[in-house]
C-alpha positions, 0 to 999 in steps of 0.5 A, spaced: 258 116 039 263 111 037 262 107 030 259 101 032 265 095 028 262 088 028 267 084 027 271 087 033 264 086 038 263 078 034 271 077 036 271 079 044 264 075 044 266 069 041 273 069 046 269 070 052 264 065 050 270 061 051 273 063 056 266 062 061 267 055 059 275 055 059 273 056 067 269 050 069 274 045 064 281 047 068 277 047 075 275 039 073 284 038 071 285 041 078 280 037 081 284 031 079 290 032 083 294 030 077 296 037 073 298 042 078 296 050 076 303 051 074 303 044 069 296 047 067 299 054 064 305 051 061 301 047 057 296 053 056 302 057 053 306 050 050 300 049 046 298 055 044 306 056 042 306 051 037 300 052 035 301 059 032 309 057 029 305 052 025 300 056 022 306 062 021 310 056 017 303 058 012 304 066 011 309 070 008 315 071 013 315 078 017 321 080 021 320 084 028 325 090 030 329 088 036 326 094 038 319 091 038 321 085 041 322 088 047 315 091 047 312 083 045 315 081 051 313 086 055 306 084 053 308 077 054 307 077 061 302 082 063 298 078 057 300 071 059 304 070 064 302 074 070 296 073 067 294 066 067 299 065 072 295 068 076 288 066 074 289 058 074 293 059 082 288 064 085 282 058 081 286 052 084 286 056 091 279 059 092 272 058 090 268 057 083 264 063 085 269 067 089 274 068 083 267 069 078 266 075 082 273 078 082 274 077 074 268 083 074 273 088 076 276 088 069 273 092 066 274 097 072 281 097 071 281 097 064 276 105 065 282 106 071 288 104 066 285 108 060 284 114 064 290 114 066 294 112 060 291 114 055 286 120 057 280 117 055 274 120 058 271 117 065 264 119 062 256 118 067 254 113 060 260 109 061 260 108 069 253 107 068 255 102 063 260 099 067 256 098 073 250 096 069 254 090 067 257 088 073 251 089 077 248 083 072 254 079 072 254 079 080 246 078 080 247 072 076 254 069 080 251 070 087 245 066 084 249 061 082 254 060 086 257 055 090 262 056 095 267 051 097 274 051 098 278 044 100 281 044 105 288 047 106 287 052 101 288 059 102 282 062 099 284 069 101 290 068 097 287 066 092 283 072 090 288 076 091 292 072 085 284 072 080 284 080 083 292 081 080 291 077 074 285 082 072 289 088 073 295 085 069 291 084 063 287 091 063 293 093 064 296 090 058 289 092 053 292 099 055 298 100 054 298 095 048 292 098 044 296 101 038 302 097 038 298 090 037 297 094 030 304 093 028 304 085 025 300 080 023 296 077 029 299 070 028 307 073 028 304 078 034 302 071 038 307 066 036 312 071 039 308 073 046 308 065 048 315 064 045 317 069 051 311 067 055 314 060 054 322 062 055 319 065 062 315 060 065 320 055 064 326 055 069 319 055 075 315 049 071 320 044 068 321 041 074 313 040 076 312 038 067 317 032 068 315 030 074 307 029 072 304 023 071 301 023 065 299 017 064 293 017 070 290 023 065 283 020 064 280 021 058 275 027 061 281 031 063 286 030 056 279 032 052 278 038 058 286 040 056 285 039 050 280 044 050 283 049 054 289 050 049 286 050 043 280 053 045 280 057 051 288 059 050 289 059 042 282 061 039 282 066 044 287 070 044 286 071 036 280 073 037 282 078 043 287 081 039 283 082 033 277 086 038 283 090 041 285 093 034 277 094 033 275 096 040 276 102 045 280 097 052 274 100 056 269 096 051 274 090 049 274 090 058 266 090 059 266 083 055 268 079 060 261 080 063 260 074 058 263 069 061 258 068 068 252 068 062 256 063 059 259 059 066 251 059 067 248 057 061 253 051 061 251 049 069 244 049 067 245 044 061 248 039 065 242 040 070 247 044 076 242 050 075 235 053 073 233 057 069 229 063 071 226 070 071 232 073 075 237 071 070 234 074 065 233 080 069 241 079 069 243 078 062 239 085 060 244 088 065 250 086 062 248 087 055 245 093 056 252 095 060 255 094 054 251 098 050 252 103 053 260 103 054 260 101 047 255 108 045 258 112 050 264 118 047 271 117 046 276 122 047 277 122 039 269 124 039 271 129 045 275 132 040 272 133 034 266 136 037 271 141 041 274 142 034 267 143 030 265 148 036 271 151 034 271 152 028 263 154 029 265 159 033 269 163 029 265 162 023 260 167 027 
């Protein structure tokens, strides 16, 4: 079994709280009509941008080999373009509770994708663990969900967009888990979002300066506000923190989190009820993570393989 590490587990719990709640707060944007799903991911990624080269203005400068730029920037797009590109466009196409529904595949694909590329284990505990946390998160998503998709949208389309964001990002827990080691969190961010920024804009200069600013209200300046300091900046410090701590298999089963989170905030603002069927759900999903986070890497495989070895000869 794994040595369990709090910090990593507090880290990824901490960003997928706001991340469930980052969801009904860019839905509420969309809704307006002001903000288009492109303008949206623009200033997910400007703010954040920002935000982290301010506070590198504060740290001992470090400097990233040609070499590894090119990494980062490959990171960039699985991790943020692609990524929020794809989740904030699928969002805007299709349903609250469809899109909730396709964001439990994560982890899936993060078991896929470890198994593939870095040769982990698919072990019964962690498929276990995986269906466990999925089963929860569905029971809670399809006791809560309201299917409504406006008129002229392509729901179809739109999961799919949610579906590829989910893969983009398993994909990028993957392949970057020891690279993230490499610098410091914030000169690992800033540069992401400063090629995710470079990316984005040739396809979204034209939508931000044609956006009408002044008809934000209040609510959606506080709701953007939110979903970039928040659910992008906060989030993404948090998520890397729990990468650099954690399996890409636990850091994914962390996003059963996140229809608890959108759930409990539907029944503060009186949109839910409360019942033993939730309960049920929650116990599922962490019990899902238990087991996941419990079960033998291919670094514990090994050591036991080793120690059978050297028991072995020693009879």
């Amino acid at each position: 079994m794994s040595k369990f590490d709090w910090r990593g587990h507090a880290s990824m719990l901490g960003a997928n709280v706001m991340w469930g709640m980052m969801s009904p707060f860019a839905k509420l944007v969309l809704v307006g009509g002001v903000v288009t799903p492109l303008v949206l991911t623009d200033l997910r990624v400007v703010g954040a941008m920002v935000l982290f080269w301010l506070v590198s203005f504060f740290q001992k400068p470090e400097r990233v080999a040609p070499r590894d730029m090119v990494r980062l920037f490959a990171a960039s797009l699985l991790a943020i373009v692609f990524n929020q590109g794809c989740f904030v466009f699928g969002v805007g196409l299709t349903s609250p509770g469809d899109a909730s529904i396709i964001t439990t595949s994560m982890p899936l694909w993060a078991m896929i994708f470890t198994a593939i590329f870095l040769r982990e284990p698919i072990t019964g505990r962690k498929v276990l663990g995986i269906l466990s946390g999925a089963a929860g998160a569905l029971l809670l998503i399809m006791g809560s969900r309201s299917r409504v998709v406006a008129a002229g949208q392509n729901a179809i389309a739109g999961d799919i967009l949610v579906l590829c964001a989910q893969m983009s990002y398993a994909l990028y827990l993957v392949l970057f888990k020891n690279f993230v080691s490499r610098y410091s969190l914030v000169t690992t961010m800033k540069w992401m979002f400063t090629f995710a920024f470079v990316s984005l804009l040739p396809f979204s200069a034209k939508s931000f300066c044609a956006t009408q600013w002044t008809a934000l209200s209040l609510t959606d300046v506080g709701a953007i506000a939110f979903v970039v300091c928040c659910g992008t900046f906060g989030s993404y410090i948090l998520v890397l923190i729990g990468q650099r701590l954690l399996r890409p298999t636990v850091v994914g089963m962390y996003n059963y989190v996140q229809p608890i989170v959108a759930v409990a905030f539907a029944i503060y603002l009186g949109l839910d009820s409360f019942n033993i069927a939730k309960v049920f759900a929650v116990a599922l999903i962490f019990g899902g993570v238990f087991l996941v986070t419990s079960s033998k890497s291919r670094r514990d495989l090994e050591a036991e393989a080793a120690k059978n070895t050297i028991k072995n000869n020693d009879n």
